[in-house]
C-alpha positions as CSV (number, residue, x, y, z in Angstrom):
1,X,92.3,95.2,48.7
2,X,90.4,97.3,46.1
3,X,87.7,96.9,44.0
4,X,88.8,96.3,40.3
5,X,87.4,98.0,37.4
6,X,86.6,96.3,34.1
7,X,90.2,95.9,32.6
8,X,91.7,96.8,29.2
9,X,94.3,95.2,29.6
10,X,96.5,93.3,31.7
11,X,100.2,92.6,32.7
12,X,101.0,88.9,32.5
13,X,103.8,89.1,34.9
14,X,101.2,90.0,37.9
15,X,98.1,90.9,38.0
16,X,94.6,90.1,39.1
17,X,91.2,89.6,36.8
18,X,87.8,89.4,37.8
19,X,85.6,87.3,35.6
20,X,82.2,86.1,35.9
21,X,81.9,82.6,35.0
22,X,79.6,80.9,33.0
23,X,77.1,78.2,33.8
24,X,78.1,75.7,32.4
25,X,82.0,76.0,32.9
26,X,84.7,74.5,35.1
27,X,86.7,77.0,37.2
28,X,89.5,74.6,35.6
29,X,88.3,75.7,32.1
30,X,88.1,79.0,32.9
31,X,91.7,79.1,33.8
32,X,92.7,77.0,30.8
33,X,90.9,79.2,28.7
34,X,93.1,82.9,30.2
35,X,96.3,81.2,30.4
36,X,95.7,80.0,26.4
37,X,95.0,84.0,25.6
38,X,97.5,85.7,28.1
39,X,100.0,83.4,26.3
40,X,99.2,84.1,23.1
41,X,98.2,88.4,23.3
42,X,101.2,88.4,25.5
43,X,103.9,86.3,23.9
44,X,106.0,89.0,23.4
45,X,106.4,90.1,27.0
46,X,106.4,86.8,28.2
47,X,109.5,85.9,26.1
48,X,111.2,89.2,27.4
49,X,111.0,87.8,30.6
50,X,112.1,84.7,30.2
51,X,108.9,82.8,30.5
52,X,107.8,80.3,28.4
53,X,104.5,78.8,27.0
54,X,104.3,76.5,29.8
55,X,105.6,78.6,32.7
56,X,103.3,80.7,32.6
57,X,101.6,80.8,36.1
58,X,97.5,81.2,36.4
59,X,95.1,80.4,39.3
60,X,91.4,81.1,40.4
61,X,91.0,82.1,44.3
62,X,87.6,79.8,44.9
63,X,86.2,76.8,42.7
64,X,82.9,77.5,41.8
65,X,80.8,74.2,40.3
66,X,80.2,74.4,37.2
67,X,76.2,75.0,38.3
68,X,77.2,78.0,39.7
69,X,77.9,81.3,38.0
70,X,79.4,84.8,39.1
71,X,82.7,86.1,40.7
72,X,86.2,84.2,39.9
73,X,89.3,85.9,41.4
74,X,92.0,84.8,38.7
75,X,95.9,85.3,39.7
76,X,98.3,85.5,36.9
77,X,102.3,85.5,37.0
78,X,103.7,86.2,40.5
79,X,100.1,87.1,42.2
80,X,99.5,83.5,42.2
81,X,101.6,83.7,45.2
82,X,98.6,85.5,47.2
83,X,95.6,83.3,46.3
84,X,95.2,82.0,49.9
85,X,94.8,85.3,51.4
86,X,92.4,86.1,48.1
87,X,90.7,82.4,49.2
88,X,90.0,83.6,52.8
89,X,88.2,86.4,52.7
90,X,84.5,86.4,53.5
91,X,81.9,85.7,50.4
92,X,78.6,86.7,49.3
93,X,76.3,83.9,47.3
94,X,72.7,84.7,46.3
95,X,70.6,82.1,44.5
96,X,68.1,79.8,45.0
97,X,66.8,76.3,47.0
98,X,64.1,73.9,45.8
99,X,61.8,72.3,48.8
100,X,60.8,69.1,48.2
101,X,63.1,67.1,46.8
102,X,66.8,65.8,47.3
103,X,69.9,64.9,45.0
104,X,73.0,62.8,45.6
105,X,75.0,65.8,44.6
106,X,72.7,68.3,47.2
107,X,72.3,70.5,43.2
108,X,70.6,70.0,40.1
109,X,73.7,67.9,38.6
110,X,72.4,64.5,39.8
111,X,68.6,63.2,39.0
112,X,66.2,63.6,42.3
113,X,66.2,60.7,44.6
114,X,63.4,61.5,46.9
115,X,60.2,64.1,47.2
116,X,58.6,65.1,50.3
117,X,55.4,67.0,50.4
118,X,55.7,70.7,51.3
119,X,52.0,71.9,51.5
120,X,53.0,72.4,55.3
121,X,55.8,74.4,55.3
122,X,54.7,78.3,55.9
123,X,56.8,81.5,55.2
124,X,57.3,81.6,58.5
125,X,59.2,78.5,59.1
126,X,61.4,79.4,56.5
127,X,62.5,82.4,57.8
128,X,62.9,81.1,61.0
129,X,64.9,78.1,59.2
130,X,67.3,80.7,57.7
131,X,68.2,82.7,61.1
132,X,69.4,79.0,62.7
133,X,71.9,78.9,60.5
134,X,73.9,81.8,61.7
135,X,76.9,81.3,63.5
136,X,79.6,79.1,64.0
137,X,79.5,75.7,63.1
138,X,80.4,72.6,61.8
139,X,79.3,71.4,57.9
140,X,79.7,68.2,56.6
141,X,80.9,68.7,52.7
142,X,78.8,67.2,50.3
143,X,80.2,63.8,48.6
144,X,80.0,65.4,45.0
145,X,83.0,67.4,46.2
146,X,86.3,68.4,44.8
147,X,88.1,67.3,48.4
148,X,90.5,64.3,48.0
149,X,89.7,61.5,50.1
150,X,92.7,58.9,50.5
151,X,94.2,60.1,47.1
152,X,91.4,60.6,44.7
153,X,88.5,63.3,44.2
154,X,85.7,63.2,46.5
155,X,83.1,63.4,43.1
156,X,85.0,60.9,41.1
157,X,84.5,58.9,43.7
158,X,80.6,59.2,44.3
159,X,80.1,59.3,40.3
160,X,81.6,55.6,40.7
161,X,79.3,55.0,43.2
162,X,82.1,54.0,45.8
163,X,81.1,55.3,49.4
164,X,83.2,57.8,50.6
165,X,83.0,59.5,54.3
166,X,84.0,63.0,54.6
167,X,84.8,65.3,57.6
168,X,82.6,68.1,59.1
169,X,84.8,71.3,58.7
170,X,84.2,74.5,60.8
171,X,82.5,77.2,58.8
172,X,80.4,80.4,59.7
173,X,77.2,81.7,58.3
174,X,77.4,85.5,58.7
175,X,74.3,86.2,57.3
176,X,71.2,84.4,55.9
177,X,68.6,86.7,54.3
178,X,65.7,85.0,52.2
179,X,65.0,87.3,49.7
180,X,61.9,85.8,48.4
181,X,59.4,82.7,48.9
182,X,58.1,81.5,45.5
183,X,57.2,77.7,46.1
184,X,58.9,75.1,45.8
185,X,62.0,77.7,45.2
186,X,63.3,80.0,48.6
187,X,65.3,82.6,47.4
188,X,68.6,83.9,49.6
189,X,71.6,86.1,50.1
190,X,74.1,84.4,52.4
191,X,78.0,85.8,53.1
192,X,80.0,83.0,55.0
193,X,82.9,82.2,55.9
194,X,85.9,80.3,53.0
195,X,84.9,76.7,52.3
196,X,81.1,77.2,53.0
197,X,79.2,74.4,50.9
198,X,76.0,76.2,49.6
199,X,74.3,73.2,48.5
200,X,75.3,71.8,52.1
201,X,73.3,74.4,53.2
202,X,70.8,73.8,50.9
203,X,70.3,70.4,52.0
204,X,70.6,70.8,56.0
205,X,67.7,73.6,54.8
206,X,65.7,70.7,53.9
207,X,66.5,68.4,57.1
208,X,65.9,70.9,59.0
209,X,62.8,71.3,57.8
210,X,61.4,68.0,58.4
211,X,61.6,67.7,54.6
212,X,64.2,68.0,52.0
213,X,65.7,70.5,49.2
214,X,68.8,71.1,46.7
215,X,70.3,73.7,45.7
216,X,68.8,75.6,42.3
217,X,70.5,78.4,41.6
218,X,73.5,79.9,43.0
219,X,76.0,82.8,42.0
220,X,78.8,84.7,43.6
221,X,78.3,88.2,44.2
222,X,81.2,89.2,46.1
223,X,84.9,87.7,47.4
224,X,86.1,89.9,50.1
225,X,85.8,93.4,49.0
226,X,85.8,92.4,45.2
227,X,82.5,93.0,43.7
228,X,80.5,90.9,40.6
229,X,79.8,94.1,39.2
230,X,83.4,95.0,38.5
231,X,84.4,91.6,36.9
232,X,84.1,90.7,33.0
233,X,82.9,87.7,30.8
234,X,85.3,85.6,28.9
235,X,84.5,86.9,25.8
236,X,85.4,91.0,27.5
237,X,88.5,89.6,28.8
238,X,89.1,88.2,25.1
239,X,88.3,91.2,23.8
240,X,90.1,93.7,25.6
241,X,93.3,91.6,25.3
242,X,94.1,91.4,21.6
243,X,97.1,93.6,22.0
């Protein structure tokens, strides 16, 4: 696959968009949010074709919380047909972990349930912390999780404080690279296999540590070999797709 440049336009039959999403926004909402514009620049076309208002096929290859920012692969028309080989290539996530204190949700969406001191934690045993997690191994998803669970949403769940046991799932940490040490925040690049959990990792950094931590920050730099830097905002893709 190549890299896409920013679009000017698109064909609502097939075709592919980058965007960057928002903090803030559902990949759901995001994909509401095309499919309401594609319809509407591209009516037209659509109605040549034969396909109506709600026919109209559009997908994102990857959730992304709505915590998280950066790269959402979007499939429109008959491209939705490929989002699982768009959904397993390798990914790229840089962002942040605070040290020091946990969440139910393993991010900043729940309140902090516990602190730990962290006065004894040296740059050194961070970085050392980081190259253990390379490799092959087995994650347990977090409960604030978008996996079903005997018929309902793994985070509907948890927000209704109903316990709910989930499955470790094999995943692989290519690379883990801290990029800077400002505490209580670690700064990282991480690529990793499809279905990697960052704020898993996030809070195994913690355990591992003797301590604990959530995830701060986190964006998506790269999906395979499409790139952050090639994808557009909402408001671009609106933009560029008035006609």
């Amino acid at each position: 696959m190549q890299e896409s440049k920013t679009i000017v336009s698109i064909n609502p039959l097939q075709d592919v968009v980058l965007v960057n999403k928002p903090l803030g926004w559902t990949s759901f909402q995001v994909v509401n949010k095309l499919r309401y514009a594609i319809t509407k620049f591209h009516i037209e076309t659509l109605k040549a074709n034969n396909v109506g208002k709600k026919k109209i096929k559009v997908g994102h290859a990857g959730t992304l919380d709505p915590l998280a920012t950066g790269l959402l692969i979007i499939c429109i028309g008959k491209e939705t047909k490929n989002i699982d080989q768009y959904m397993a290539t390798e990914k790229e996530y840089t962002g942040s972990i605070y040290l020091g204190a946990t969440t139910p949700s393993y991010d900043k969406e729940t309140e902090v349930s516990e602190t730990f001191d962290i006065s004894r934690i040296t740059n050194e045993m961070i970085e050392a912390t980081a190259k253990s997690f390379v490799g092959e191994q087995m994650q347990l998803p977090p409960v604030f999780s978008a996996i079903k669970k005997d018929g309902q949403r793994a985070y509907d769940a948890a927000r209704k404080g109903q316990e709910i046991e989930l499955n470790p799932r094999p995943i692989t940490i290519h690379n883990f690279e801290i990029t800077a040490i400002e505490l209580p925040l670690v700064y990282f690049k991480i690529n990793c296999s499809k279905g990697t959990y960052i704020r898993s990792i996030a809070y195994d950094f913690g355990k591992k540590l003797n301590n604990g931590a959530h995830l701060n920050s986190l964006c998506r730099t790269a999906s395979g070999d499409y790139n952050l830097q090639n994808a557009v905002t909402i408001e671009e893709f609106l933009d560029n797709n008035v006609l």
